[in-house]
C-alpha positions as CSV (number, residue, x, y, z in Angstrom):
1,X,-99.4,37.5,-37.4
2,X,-96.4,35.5,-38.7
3,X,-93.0,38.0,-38.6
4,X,-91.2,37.5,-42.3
5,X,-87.5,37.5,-42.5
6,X,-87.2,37.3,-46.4
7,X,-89.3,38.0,-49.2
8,X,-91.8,35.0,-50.7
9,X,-91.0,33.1,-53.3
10,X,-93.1,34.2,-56.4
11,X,-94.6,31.3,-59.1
12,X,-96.6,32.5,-61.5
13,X,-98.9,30.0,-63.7
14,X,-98.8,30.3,-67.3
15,X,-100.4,28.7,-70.5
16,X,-97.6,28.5,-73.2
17,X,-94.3,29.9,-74.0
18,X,-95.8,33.4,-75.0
19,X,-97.0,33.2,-70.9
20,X,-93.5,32.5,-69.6
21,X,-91.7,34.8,-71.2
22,X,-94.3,37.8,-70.2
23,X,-93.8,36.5,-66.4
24,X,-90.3,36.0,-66.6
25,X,-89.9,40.0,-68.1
26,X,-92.5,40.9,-65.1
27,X,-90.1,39.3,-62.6
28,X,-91.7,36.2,-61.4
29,X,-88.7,33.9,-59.1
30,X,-90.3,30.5,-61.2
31,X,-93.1,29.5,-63.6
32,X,-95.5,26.7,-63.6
33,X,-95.7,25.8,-67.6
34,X,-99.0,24.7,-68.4
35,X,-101.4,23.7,-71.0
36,X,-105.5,25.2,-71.2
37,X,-105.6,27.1,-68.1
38,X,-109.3,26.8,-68.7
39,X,-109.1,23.8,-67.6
40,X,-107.0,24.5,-64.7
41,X,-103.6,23.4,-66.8
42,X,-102.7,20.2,-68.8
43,X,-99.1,18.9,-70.2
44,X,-98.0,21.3,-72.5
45,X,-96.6,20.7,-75.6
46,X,-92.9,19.0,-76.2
47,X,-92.3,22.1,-78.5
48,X,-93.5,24.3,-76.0
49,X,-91.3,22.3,-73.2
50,X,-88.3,22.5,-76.3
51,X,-89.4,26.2,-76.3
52,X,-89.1,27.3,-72.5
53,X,-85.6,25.0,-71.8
54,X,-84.2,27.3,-74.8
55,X,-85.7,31.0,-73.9
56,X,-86.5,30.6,-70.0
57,X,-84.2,32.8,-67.7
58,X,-86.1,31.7,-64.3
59,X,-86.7,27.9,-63.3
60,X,-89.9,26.6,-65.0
61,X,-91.8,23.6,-63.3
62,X,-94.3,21.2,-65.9
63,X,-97.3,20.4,-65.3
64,X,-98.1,16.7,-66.0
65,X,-101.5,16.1,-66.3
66,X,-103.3,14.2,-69.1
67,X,-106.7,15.9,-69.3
68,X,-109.0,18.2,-67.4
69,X,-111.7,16.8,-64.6
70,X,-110.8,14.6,-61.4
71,X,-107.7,13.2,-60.3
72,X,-108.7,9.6,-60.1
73,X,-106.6,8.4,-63.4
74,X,-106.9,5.3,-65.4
75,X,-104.0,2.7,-66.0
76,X,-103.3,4.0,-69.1
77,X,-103.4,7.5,-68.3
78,X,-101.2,6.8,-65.6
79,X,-99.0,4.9,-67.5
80,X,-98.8,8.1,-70.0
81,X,-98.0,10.3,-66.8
82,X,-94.7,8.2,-65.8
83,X,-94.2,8.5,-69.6
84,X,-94.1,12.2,-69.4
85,X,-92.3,12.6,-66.5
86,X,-89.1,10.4,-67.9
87,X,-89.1,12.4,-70.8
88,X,-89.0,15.9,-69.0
89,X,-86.7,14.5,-66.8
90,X,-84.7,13.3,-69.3
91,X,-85.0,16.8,-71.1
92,X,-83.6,18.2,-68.2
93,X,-86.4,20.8,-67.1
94,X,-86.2,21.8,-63.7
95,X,-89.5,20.6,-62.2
96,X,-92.6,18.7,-62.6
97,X,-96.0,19.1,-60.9
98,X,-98.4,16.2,-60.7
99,X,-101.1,14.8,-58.4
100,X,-102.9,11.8,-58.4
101,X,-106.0,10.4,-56.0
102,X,-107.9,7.6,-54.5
103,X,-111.7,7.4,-55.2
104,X,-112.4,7.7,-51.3
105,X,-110.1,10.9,-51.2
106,X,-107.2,9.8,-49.9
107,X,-103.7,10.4,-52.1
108,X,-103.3,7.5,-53.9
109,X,-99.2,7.2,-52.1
110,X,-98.1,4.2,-55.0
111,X,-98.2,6.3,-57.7
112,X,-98.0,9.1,-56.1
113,X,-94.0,7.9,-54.9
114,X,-93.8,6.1,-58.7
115,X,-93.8,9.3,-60.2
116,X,-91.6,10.9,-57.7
117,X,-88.8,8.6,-58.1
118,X,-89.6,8.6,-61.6
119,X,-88.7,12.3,-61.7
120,X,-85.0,11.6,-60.2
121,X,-83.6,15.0,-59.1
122,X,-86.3,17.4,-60.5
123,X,-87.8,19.0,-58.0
124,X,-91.8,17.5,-57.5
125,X,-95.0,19.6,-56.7
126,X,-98.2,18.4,-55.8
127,X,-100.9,20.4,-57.6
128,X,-104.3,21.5,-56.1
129,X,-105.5,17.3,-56.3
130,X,-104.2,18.6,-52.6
131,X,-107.3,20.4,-52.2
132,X,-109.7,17.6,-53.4
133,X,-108.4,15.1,-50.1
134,X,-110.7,14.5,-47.6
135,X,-108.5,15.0,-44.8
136,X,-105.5,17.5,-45.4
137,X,-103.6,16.4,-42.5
138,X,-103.8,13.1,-43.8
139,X,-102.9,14.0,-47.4
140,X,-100.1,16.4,-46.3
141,X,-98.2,13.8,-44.3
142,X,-99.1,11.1,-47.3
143,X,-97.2,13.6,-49.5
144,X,-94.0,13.9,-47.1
145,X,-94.0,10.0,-47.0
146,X,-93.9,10.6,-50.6
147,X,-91.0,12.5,-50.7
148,X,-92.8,15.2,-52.4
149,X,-91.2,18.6,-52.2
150,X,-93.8,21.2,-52.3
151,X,-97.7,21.7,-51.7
152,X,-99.7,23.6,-54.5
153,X,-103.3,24.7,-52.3
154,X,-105.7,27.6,-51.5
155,X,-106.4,25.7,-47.6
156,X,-109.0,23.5,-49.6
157,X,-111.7,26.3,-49.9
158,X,-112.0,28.8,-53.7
159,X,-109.7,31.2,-52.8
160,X,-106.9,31.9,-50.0
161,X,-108.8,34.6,-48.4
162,X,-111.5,31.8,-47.7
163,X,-108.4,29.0,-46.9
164,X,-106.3,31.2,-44.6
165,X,-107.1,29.4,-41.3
166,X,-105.5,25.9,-43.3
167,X,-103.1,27.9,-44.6
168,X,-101.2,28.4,-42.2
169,X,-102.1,25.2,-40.3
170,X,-100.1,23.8,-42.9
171,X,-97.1,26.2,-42.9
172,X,-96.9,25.0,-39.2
173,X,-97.3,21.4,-39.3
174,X,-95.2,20.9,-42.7
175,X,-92.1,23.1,-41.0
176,X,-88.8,21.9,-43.3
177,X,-90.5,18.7,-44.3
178,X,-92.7,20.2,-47.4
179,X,-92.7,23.2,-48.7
180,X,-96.5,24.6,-48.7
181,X,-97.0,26.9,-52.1
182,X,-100.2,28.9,-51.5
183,X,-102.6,29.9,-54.0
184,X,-106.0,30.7,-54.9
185,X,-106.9,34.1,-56.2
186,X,-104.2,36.1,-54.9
187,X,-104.0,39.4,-56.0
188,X,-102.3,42.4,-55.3
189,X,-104.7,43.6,-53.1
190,X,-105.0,40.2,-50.9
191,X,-101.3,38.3,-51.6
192,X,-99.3,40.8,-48.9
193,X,-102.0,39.9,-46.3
194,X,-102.2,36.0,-46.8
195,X,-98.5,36.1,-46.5
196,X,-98.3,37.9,-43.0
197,X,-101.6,35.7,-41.6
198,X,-99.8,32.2,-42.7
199,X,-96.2,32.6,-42.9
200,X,-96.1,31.2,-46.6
201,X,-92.5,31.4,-48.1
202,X,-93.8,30.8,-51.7
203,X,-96.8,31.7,-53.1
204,X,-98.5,31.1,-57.0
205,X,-100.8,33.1,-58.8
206,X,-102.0,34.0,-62.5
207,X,-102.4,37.0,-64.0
208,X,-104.6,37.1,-66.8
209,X,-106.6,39.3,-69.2
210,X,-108.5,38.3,-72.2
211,X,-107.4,40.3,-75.5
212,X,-109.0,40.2,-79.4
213,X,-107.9,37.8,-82.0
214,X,-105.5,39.8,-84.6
215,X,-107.6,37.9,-86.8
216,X,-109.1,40.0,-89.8
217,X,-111.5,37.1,-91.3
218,X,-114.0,35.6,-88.5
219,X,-116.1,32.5,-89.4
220,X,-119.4,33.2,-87.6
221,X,-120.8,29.7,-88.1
222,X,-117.9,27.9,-86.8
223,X,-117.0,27.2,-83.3
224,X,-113.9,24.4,-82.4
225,X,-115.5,23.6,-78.8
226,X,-118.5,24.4,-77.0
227,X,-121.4,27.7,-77.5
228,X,-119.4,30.1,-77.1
229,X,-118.6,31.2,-80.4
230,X,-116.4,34.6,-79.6
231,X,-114.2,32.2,-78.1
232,X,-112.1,31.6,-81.3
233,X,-111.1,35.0,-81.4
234,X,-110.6,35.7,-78.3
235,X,-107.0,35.0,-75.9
236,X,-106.0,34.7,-72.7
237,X,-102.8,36.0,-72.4
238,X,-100.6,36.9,-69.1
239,X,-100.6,40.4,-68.0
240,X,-97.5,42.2,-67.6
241,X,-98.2,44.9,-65.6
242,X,-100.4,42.8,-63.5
243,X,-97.9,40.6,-62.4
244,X,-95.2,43.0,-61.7
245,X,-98.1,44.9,-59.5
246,X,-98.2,42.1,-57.4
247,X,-95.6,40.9,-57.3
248,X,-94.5,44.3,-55.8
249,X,-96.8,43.6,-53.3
250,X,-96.2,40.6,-52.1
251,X,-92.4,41.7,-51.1
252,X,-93.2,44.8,-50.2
């Protein structure tokens, strides 16, 4: 049991600017901006990007990542990654949050530090590419050498109910040299316990709901990816209340 001395730091993940302004009015302390959260988040949009520098009230951190699937990038993929990080650099958004791998595992530490120092001043995240190493001792101190700033992971299992244990393993071997942002299903019933087993200072969740299409004509016959037709009227949205909740929770 881990005694806390402030409340956590709350990041919520969000698709779009719709997303960051419902967790920003729910009281979330930063946002991760993303793209298709079905996908587990791509670069969003330079509108969208345009969109949150002129309406966000919290920090906002980017997620650079060029397409769903592994971590193990191409060249030119890559190359697009450094791309978008200059430019949200130069945009002046606060953070970014990339990951890239090796195909044995291991964090691939040349691009890894190219981007970093690409990015300048913003502050860099690791996403969950964390939880894809084969070693996470190895991977967390590949990060620090790095000079990455913070740790997106669940403790390399589905949730961080299941990932506890590494949890806070990793809270106690990163100390002031990373900052370890846990995630992975938290909830409002499980996010106040995770926080008192590990000793996380920040901690990342979504909160999401799926709500009907306003749309009054529906095309049956038509769908613009995969079987499942209902898809194109259907949204996943953030949910207010739901984030607030626990939010609550966590810093109660």
């Amino acid at each position: 049991m881990t005694t806390q001395t402030r409340p956590p730091l709350i990041e919520i993940c969000v698709e779009g600017i719709d997303g960051l302004l419902a967790a920003q009015a729910a009281g979330a302390d930063r946002i991760e901006l993303c793209a298709s959260l079905m996908e587990g988040g791509i670069t969003p949009s330079l509108g969208t990007v345009r969109a949150a520098l002129d309406q966000a009230t919290v920090p906002f951190h980017v997620m650079v990542r060029p397409r769903g699937g592994d971590f193990l990038y191409s060249e030119a993929e890559y190359r697009s990654m450094l791309d978008d990080v200059a430019a949200l650099r130069d945009l002046g958004v606060p953070g970014v949050v990339f990951g890239c791998l090796n195909p044995d595992g291991t964090v691939d530490e040349a691009r890894m530090a190219a981007l970093t120092q690409a990015a300048g001043p913003l502050n860099v995240t690791c996403h969950r590419a964390f939880d894809m190493t084969r070693d996470p001792f190895e991977a967390l101190e590949a990060l620090i050498r790095c000079k990455v700033g913070r740790v997106l992971t669940s403790g390399q299992r589905d949730t961080a109910v299941e990932g506890v244990s590494l949890l806070g393993d990793l809270v106690r071997l990163a100390g002031d040299r990373i900052i370890i942002l846990g995630c992975g299903g938290l909830d409002l019933h499980t996010i106040a316990g995770i926080r008192a087993k590990t000793g996380l200072v920040e901690m990342h969740f979504a909160a999401l709901k799926d709500v009907p299409s306003a749309m009054i004509y529906r095309n049956p016959n038509v769908g613009m990816g995969g079987s499942d037709l209902d898809r194109e009227y259907r949204n996943t949205v953030t949910d207010i209340d739901l984030v607030g909740a626990t939010i609550k929770a966590a810093k109660a």
